[in-house]
C-alpha positions as CSV (number, residue, x, y, z in Angstrom):
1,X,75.1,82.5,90.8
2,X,77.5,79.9,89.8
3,X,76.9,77.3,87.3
4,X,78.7,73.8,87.8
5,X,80.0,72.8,84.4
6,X,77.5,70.1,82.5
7,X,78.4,66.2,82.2
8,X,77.7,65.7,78.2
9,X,76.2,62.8,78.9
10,X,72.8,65.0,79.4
11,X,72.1,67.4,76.8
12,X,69.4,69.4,78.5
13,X,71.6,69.7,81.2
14,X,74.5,71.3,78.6
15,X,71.7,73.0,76.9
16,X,70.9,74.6,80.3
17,X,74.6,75.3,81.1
18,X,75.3,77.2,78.3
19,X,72.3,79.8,78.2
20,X,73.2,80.1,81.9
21,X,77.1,80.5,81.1
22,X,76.2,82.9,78.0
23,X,74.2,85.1,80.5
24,X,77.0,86.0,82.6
25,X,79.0,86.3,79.4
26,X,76.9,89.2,78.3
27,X,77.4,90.5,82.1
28,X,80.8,90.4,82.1
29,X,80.6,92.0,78.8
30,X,78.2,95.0,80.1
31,X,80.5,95.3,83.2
32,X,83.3,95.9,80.7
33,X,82.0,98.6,78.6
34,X,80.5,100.3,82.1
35,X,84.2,100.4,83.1
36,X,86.1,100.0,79.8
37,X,87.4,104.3,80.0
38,X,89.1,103.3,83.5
39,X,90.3,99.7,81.7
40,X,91.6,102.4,78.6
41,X,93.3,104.6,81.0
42,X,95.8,102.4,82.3
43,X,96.2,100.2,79.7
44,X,97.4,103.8,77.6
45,X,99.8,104.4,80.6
46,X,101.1,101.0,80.4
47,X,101.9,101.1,76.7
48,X,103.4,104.3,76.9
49,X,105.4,104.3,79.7
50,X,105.7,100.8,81.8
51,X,106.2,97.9,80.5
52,X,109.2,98.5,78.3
53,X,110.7,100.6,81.3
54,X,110.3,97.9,84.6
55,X,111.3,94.7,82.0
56,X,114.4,97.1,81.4
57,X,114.7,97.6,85.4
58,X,113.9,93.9,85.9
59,X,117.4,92.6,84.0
60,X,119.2,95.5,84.9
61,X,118.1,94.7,89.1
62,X,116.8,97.9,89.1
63,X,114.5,98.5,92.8
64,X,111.9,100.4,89.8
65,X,110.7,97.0,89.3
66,X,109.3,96.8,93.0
67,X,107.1,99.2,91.7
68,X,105.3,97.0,89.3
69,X,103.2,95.7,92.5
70,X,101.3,98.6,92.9
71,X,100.2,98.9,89.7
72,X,99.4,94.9,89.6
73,X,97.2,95.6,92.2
74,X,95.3,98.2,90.4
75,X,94.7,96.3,87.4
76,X,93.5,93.2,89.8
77,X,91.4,95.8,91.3
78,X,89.8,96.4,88.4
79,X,89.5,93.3,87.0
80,X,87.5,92.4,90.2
81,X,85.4,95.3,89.7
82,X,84.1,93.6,86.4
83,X,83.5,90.2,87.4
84,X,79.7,88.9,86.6
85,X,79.4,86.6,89.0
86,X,80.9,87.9,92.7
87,X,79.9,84.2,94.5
88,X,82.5,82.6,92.2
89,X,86.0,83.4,92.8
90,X,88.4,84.6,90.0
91,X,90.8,81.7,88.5
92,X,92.7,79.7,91.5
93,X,96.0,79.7,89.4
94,X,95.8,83.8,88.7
95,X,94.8,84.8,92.4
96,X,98.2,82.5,93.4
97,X,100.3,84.2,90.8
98,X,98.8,87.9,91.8
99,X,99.1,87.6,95.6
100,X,102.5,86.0,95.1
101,X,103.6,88.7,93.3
102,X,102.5,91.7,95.0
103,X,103.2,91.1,98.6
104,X,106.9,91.4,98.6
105,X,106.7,95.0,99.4
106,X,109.2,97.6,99.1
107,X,113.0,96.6,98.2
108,X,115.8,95.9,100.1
109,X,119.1,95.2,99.6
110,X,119.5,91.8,100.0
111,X,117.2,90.5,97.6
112,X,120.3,91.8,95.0
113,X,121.7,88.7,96.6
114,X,118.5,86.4,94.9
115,X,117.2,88.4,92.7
116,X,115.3,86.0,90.3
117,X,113.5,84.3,93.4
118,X,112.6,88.1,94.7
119,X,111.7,89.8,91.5
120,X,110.7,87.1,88.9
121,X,107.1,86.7,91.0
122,X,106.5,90.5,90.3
123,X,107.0,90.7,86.7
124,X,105.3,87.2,86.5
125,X,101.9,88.7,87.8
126,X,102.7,92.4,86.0
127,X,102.8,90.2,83.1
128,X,99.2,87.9,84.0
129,X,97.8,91.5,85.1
130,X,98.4,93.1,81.8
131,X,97.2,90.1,79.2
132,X,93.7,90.2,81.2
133,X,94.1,94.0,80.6
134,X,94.9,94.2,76.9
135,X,92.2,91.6,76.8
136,X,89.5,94.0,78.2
137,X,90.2,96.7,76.0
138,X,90.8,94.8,72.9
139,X,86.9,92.5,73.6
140,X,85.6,95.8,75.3
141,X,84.7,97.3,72.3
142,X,82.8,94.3,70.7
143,X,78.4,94.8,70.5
144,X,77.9,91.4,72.2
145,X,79.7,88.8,73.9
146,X,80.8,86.1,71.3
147,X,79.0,83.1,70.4
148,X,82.8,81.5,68.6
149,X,85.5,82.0,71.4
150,X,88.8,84.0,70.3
151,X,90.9,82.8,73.0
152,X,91.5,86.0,74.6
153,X,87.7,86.1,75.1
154,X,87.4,82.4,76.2
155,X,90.6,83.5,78.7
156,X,89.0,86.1,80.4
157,X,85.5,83.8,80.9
158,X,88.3,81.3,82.4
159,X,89.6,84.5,84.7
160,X,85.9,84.5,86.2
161,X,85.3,80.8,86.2
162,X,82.4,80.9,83.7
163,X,83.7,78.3,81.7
Protein backbone atom coordinates (compact mmCIF):
# COMPACT_ATOMS: atom_id res chain seq x y z
CA UNK A 1 0.00 0.00 0.00
CA UNK A 2 1.64 3.29 -0.54
CA UNK A 3 0.49 6.43 0.77
CA UNK A 4 1.22 9.73 -1.39
CA UNK A 5 2.36 12.34 1.14
CA UNK A 6 -0.70 14.97 2.03
CA UNK A 7 -0.90 18.70 0.65
CA UNK A 8 -1.55 20.72 4.05
CA UNK A 9 -3.77 22.62 2.49
CA UNK A 10 -6.52 19.68 3.45
CA UNK A 11 -6.48 18.53 6.90
CA UNK A 12 -8.57 15.51 6.49
CA UNK A 13 -6.44 14.54 3.97
CA UNK A 14 -3.19 14.96 6.46
CA UNK A 15 -5.32 13.52 9.10
CA UNK A 16 -5.80 10.52 6.79
CA UNK A 17 -2.08 10.38 5.87
CA UNK A 18 -0.81 10.05 9.06
CA UNK A 19 -2.99 7.23 10.62
CA UNK A 20 -2.15 5.53 7.27
CA UNK A 21 1.70 6.46 7.66
CA UNK A 22 1.63 5.52 11.56
CA UNK A 23 0.19 2.02 10.49
CA UNK A 24 3.05 0.99 8.57
CA UNK A 25 5.19 2.51 11.31
CA UNK A 26 3.93 -0.01 13.71
CA UNK A 27 4.63 -2.69 10.81
CA UNK A 28 7.89 -1.79 10.28
CA UNK A 29 8.19 -1.83 13.89
CA UNK A 30 6.66 -5.50 14.33
CA UNK A 31 8.92 -6.65 11.35
CA UNK A 32 11.82 -5.40 13.41
CA UNK A 33 11.37 -7.16 16.57
CA UNK A 34 10.28 -10.47 14.34
CA UNK A 35 13.81 -10.17 12.94
CA UNK A 36 15.63 -8.01 15.50
CA UNK A 37 18.00 -11.53 16.87
CA UNK A 38 19.24 -11.77 13.13
CA UNK A 39 19.56 -7.56 13.09
CA UNK A 40 21.55 -8.31 16.72
CA UNK A 41 23.77 -10.89 15.24
CA UNK A 42 25.56 -8.99 12.80
CA UNK A 43 25.39 -5.81 14.22
CA UNK A 44 27.59 -7.81 17.46
CA UNK A 45 29.98 -9.04 14.62
CA UNK A 46 30.30 -5.71 13.16
CA UNK A 47 31.23 -4.00 16.47
CA UNK A 48 33.54 -6.61 17.35
CA UNK A 49 35.43 -7.35 14.53
CA UNK A 50 34.66 -5.17 11.18
CA UNK A 51 34.38 -1.91 11.10
CA UNK A 52 37.53 -0.77 12.86
CA UNK A 53 39.45 -3.58 10.85
CA UNK A 54 38.21 -2.71 6.83
CA UNK A 55 38.43 1.39 7.69
CA UNK A 56 42.05 0.26 8.76
CA UNK A 57 42.41 -1.81 5.38
CA UNK A 58 40.54 1.00 3.48
CA UNK A 59 43.69 3.72 4.22
CA UNK A 60 46.17 1.26 4.23
CA UNK A 61 44.69 -0.11 0.34
CA UNK A 62 44.38 -3.19 1.85
CA UNK A 63 42.15 -5.86 -0.97
CA UNK A 64 40.28 -6.78 2.92
CA UNK A 65 38.23 -3.90 2.10
CA UNK A 66 36.66 -5.64 -1.10
CA UNK A 67 35.26 -7.65 1.40
CA UNK A 68 32.99 -5.13 2.99
CA UNK A 69 30.55 -5.84 -0.23
CA UNK A 70 29.42 -8.97 0.93
CA UNK A 71 28.59 -8.12 4.09
CA UNK A 72 26.76 -4.74 2.64
CA UNK A 73 24.71 -7.03 0.90
CA UNK A 74 23.71 -8.93 3.92
CA UNK A 75 22.69 -6.17 5.87
CA UNK A 76 20.60 -4.71 2.63
CA UNK A 77 19.27 -8.08 2.61
CA UNK A 78 17.91 -7.68 5.77
CA UNK A 79 16.85 -4.49 5.75
CA UNK A 80 14.64 -5.52 2.76
CA UNK A 81 13.41 -8.31 4.78
CA UNK A 82 11.76 -5.78 7.21
CA UNK A 83 10.27 -3.27 5.04
CA UNK A 84 6.29 -2.69 5.75
CA UNK A 85 5.28 -1.86 2.69
CA UNK A 86 6.99 -4.21 -0.28
CA UNK A 87 4.93 -2.02 -3.28
CA UNK A 88 7.15 1.00 -2.28
CA UNK A 89 10.69 0.82 -3.03
CA UNK A 90 13.43 1.57 -0.31
CA UNK A 91 15.04 5.26 -0.54
CA UNK A 92 16.19 6.16 -4.30
CA UNK A 93 19.43 7.82 -2.93
CA UNK A 94 20.41 4.47 -0.53
CA UNK A 95 19.56 1.82 -3.34
CA UNK A 96 22.19 4.13 -5.71
CA UNK A 97 24.72 4.24 -2.91
CA UNK A 98 24.20 0.25 -2.13
CA UNK A 99 24.31 -1.13 -5.68
CA UNK A 100 27.23 1.29 -6.41
CA UNK A 101 29.04 0.03 -3.83
CA UNK A 102 28.76 -3.60 -3.93
CA UNK A 103 29.12 -4.54 -7.57
CA UNK A 104 32.77 -3.89 -7.97
CA UNK A 105 33.47 -7.43 -7.20
CA UNK A 106 36.62 -8.98 -6.23
CA UNK A 107 40.07 -6.87 -6.39
CA UNK A 108 42.45 -6.45 -8.76
CA UNK A 109 45.53 -4.94 -9.08
CA UNK A 110 44.94 -1.98 -10.89
CA UNK A 111 42.46 -0.42 -8.93
CA UNK A 112 45.85 0.35 -6.51
CA UNK A 113 46.33 2.67 -9.40
CA UNK A 114 42.70 4.64 -8.31
CA UNK A 115 42.07 3.60 -5.34
CA UNK A 116 39.70 6.30 -3.93
CA UNK A 117 37.39 6.00 -7.15
CA UNK A 118 37.47 1.96 -6.64
CA UNK A 119 37.22 1.64 -2.92
CA UNK A 120 35.60 4.92 -1.57
CA UNK A 121 31.99 3.56 -3.07
CA UNK A 122 32.46 0.35 -0.77
CA UNK A 123 33.00 1.88 2.42
CA UNK A 124 30.52 4.66 1.43
CA UNK A 125 27.55 2.00 1.34
CA UNK A 126 29.36 -0.26 4.39
CA UNK A 127 28.97 2.86 6.13
CA UNK A 128 24.94 3.71 4.89
CA UNK A 129 24.43 -0.28 5.55
CA UNK A 130 25.61 0.00 9.09
CA UNK A 131 23.69 3.38 10.42
CA UNK A 132 20.30 1.62 9.10
CA UNK A 133 21.72 -1.28 11.14
CA UNK A 134 22.64 0.33 14.42
CA UNK A 135 19.40 2.01 13.85
CA UNK A 136 17.32 -1.32 13.98
CA UNK A 137 18.82 -2.52 16.99
CA UNK A 138 18.96 0.59 18.94
CA UNK A 139 14.64 1.41 17.91
CA UNK A 140 14.17 -2.49 17.92
CA UNK A 141 13.78 -2.74 21.33
CA UNK A 142 11.20 0.15 21.88
CA UNK A 143 7.10 -1.15 22.81
CA UNK A 144 5.69 0.95 20.01
CA UNK A 145 6.69 2.91 17.16
CA UNK A 146 7.11 6.59 18.25
CA UNK A 147 4.59 9.21 18.05
CA UNK A 148 7.85 12.24 18.49
CA UNK A 149 10.49 11.16 15.76
CA UNK A 150 14.25 10.72 17.12
CA UNK A 151 15.85 11.07 13.88
CA UNK A 152 17.22 7.70 13.64
CA UNK A 153 13.63 6.51 13.79
CA UNK A 154 12.31 9.21 11.30
CA UNK A 155 15.58 7.88 9.15
CA UNK A 156 14.67 4.52 8.85
CA UNK A 157 10.73 5.55 7.96
CA UNK A 158 12.68 7.68 5.19
CA UNK A 159 14.74 4.15 4.22
CA UNK A 160 11.11 2.68 3.45
CA UNK A 161 9.50 5.80 1.96
CA UNK A 162 6.86 6.19 4.72
CA UNK A 163 7.45 9.56 5.30
Amino acid sequence: MKIDRPHFNDFNHVADYYKESYKLDALLLKNIKENYQDFKYIYDLIELFTTEDRIYRFYHQSMKVFQLQELTKQINELLILVHPCLDNEMDAYFIEIIEQGTTIGPFKMEYNQHWMTTARPIVEAYFHAEYFLKQIVKYGKLDKAPEILPSGWAALLELYNIR
